[in-house]
C-alpha atoms as a printed R data frame, in Angstrom:
    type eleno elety resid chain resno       x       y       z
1   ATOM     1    CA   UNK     A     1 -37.369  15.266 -11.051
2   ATOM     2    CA   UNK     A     2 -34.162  13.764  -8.975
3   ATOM     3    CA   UNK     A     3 -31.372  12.088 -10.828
4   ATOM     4    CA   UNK     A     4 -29.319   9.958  -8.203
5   ATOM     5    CA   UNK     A     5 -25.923   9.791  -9.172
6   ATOM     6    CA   UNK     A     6 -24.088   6.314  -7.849
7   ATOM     7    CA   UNK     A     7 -21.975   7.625  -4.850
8   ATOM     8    CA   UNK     A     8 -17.639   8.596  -5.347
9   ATOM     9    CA   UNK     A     9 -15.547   9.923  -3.342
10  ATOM    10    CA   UNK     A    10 -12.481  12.539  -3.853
11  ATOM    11    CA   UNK     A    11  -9.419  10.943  -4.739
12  ATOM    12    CA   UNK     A    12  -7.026  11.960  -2.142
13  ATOM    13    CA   UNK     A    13  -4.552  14.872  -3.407
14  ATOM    14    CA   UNK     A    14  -0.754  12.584  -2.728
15  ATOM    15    CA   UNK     A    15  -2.907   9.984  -4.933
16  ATOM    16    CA   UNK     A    16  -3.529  12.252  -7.855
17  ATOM    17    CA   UNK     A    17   0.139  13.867  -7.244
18  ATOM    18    CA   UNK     A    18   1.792  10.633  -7.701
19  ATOM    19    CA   UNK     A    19  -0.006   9.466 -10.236
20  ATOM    20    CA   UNK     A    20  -2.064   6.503  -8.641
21  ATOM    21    CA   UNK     A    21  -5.347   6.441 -10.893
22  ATOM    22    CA   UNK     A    22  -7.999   4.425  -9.009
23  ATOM    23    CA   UNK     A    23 -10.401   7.175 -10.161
24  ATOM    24    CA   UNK     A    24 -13.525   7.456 -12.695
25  ATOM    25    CA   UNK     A    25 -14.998   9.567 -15.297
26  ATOM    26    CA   UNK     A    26 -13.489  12.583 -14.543
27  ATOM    27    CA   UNK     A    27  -9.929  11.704 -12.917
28  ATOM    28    CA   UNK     A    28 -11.035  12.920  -9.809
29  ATOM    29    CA   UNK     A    29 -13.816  11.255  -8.385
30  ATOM    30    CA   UNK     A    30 -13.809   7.311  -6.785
31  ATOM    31    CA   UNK     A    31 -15.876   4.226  -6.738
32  ATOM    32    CA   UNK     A    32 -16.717   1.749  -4.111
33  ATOM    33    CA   UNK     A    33 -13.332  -0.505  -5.439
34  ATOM    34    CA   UNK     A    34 -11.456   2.809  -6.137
35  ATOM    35    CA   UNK     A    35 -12.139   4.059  -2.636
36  ATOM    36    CA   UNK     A    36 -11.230   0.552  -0.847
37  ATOM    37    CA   UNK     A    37  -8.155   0.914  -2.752
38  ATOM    38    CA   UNK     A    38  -7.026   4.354  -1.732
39  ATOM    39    CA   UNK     A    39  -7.638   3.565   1.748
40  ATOM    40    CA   UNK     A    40  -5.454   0.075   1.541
41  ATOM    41    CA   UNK     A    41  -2.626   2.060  -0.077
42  ATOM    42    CA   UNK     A    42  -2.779   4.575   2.773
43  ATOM    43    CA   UNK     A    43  -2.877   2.091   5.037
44  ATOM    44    CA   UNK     A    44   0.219   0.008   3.629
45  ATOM    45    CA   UNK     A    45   2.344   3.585   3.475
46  ATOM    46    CA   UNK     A    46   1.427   4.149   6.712
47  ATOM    47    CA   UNK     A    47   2.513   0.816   8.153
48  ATOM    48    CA   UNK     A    48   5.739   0.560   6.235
49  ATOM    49    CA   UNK     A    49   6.367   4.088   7.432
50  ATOM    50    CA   UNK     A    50   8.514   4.376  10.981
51  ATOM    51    CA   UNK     A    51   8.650   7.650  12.915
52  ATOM    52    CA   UNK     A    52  11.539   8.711  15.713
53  ATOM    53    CA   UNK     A    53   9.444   8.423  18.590
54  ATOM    54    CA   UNK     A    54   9.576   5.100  20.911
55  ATOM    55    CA   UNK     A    55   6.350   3.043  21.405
56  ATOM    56    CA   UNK     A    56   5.604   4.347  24.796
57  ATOM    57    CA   UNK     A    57   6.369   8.361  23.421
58  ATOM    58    CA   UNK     A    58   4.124   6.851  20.533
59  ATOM    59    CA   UNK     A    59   1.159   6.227  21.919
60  ATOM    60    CA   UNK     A    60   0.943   9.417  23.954
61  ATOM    61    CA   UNK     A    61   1.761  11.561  20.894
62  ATOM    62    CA   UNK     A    62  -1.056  13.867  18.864
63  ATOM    63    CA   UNK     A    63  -0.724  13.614  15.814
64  ATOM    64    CA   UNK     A    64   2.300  15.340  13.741
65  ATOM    65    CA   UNK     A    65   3.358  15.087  10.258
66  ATOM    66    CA   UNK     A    66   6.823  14.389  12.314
67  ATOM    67    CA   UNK     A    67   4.552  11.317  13.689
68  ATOM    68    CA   UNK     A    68   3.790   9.466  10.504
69  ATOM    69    CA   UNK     A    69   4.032   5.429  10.770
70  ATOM    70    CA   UNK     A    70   4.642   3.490  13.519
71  ATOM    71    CA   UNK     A    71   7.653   3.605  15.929
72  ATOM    72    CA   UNK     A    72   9.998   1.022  15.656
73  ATOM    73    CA   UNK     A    73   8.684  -2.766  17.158
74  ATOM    74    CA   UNK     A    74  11.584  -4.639  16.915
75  ATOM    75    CA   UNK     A    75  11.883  -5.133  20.721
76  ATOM    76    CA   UNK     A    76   8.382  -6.947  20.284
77  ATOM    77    CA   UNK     A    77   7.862 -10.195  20.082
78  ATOM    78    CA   UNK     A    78   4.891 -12.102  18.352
79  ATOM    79    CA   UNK     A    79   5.627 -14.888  21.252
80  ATOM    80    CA   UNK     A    80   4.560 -12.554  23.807
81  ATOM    81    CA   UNK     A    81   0.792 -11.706  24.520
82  ATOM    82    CA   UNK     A    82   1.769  -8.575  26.426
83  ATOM    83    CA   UNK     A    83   3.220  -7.214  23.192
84  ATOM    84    CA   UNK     A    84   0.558  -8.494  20.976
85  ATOM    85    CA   UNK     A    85  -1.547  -5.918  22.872
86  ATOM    86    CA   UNK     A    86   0.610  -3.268  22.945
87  ATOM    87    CA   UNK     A    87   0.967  -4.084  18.652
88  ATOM    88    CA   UNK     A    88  -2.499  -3.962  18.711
89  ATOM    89    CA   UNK     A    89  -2.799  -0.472  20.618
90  ATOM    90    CA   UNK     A    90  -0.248   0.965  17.870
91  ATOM    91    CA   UNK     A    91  -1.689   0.138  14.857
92  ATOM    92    CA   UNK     A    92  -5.470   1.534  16.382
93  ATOM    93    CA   UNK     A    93  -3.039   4.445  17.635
94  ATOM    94    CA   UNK     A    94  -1.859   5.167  13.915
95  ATOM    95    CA   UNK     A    95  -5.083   4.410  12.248
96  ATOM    96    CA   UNK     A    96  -6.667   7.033  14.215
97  ATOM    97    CA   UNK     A    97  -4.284  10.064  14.276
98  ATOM    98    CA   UNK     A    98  -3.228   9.291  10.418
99  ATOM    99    CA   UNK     A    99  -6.671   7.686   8.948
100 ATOM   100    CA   UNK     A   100  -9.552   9.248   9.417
101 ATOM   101    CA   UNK     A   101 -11.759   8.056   6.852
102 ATOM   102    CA   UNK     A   102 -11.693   4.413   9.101
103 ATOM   103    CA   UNK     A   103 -14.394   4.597  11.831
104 ATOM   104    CA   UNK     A   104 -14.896   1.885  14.351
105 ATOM   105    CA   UNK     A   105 -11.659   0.486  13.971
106 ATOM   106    CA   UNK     A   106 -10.593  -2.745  15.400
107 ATOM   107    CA   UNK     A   107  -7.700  -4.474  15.378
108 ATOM   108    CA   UNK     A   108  -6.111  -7.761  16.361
109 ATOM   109    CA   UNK     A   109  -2.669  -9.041  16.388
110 ATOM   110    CA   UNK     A   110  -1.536 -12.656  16.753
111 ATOM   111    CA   UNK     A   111   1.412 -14.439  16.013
112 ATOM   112    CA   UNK     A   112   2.309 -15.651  12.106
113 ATOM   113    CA   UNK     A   113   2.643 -19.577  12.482
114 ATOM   114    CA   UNK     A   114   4.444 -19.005   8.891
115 ATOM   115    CA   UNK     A   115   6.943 -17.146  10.315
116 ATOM   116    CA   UNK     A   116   8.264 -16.950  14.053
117 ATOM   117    CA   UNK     A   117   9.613 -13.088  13.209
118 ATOM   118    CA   UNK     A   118   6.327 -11.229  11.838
119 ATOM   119    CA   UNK     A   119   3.348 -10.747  13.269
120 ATOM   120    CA   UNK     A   120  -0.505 -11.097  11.519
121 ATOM   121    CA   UNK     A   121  -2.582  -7.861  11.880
122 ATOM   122    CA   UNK     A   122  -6.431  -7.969  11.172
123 ATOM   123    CA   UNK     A   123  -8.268  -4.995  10.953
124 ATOM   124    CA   UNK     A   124 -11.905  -4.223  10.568
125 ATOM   125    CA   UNK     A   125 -13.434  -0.974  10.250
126 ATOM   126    CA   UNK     A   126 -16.400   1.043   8.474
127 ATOM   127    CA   UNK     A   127 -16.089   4.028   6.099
128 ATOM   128    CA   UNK     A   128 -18.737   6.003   4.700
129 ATOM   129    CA   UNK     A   129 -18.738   6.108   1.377
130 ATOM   130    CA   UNK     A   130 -21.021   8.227   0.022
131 ATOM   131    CA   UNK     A   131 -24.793   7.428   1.537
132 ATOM   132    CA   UNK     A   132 -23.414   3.836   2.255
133 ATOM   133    CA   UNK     A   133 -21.330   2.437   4.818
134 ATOM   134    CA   UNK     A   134 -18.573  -0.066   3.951
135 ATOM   135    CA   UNK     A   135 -17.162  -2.422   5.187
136 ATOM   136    CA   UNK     A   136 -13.260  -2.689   5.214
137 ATOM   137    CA   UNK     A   137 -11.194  -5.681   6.582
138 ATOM   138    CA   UNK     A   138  -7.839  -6.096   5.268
139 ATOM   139    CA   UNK     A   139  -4.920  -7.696   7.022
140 ATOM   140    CA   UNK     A   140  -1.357  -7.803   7.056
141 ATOM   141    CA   UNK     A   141   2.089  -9.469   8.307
142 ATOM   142    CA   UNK     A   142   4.337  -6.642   9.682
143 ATOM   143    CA   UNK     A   143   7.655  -8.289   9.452
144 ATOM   144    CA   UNK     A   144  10.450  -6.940  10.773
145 ATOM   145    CA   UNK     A   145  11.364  -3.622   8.077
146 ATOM   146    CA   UNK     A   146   8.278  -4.354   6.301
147 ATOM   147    CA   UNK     A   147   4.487  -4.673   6.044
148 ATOM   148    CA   UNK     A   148   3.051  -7.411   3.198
149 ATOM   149    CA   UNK     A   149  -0.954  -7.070   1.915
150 ATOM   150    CA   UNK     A   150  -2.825 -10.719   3.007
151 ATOM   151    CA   UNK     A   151  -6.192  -9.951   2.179
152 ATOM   152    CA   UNK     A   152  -8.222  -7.585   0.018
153 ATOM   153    CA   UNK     A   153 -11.038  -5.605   1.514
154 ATOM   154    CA   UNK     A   154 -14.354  -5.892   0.580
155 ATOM   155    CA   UNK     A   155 -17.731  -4.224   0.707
156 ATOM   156    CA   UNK     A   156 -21.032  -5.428   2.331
């Protein structure tokens, strides 16, 4: 006879170093909402993090732990559909060198109406967790300096 265990996931070792506890039971293991949280905390670090390297160096790099986050984007504007594309191309450029867990990633980038200096990044992507495949769709305004949560992810 088979017991099925509900599906988890490792926490992620900077997690359990800095003391972020999205985990069950054991302190080690994540569920579904657990998981979906790790990744959006990843996600916001990475964002809010800026490397050395200039967009167009940037999106021809491999990736580096000198790499991490996303070159500066001040000369971008939100006004500008050339450089909502190439805002879009760095954010899919960081999610896949830095996030690996996110497959089929997607991303689109338009301009805030709130605010004339940030821009509104949607994401959508799948991650396995366990047998199942999630769904994961947050977004976020990257001002200029900073990156703010809008919306929570959520699982199909």
């Amino acid at each position: 006879m088979s017991t099925r265990t509900a599906p988890s996931s490792i926490a992620p070792l900077f997690d359990r170093l800095c003391g972020v506890d999205f985990t069950i039971g054991n302190g080690i293991h994540l569920d579904a909402k657990g998981f979906q949280s790790s990744l959006l905390l990843d996600l916001f670090r990475l964002l809010n993090t800026r490397c050395d390297l200039t967009i167009d160096e940037f999106l021809n790099c491999q990736a580096h732990v000198m790499n991490y986050g996303l070159p500066a984007t001040n000369t971008l504007s939100p006004n500008s559909k050339t450089d909502l594309l190439k805002m879009e191309q760095l954010v899919q450029h960081v999610i896949k060198l830095f996030e690996p867990r996110l497959k089929q990633v997607r991303v689109k980038a338009q301009a805030n109406p709130l605010d004339i200096k940030s821009v509104m990044v949607e994401i959508q992507a799948a991650v396995v967790f366990g047998e199942q495949i999630l769904r994961f769709a947050p977004s976020f305004h990257l001002h200029p300096g900073q990156v703010e949560l809008v919306v929570q992810p959520e699982a199909v």
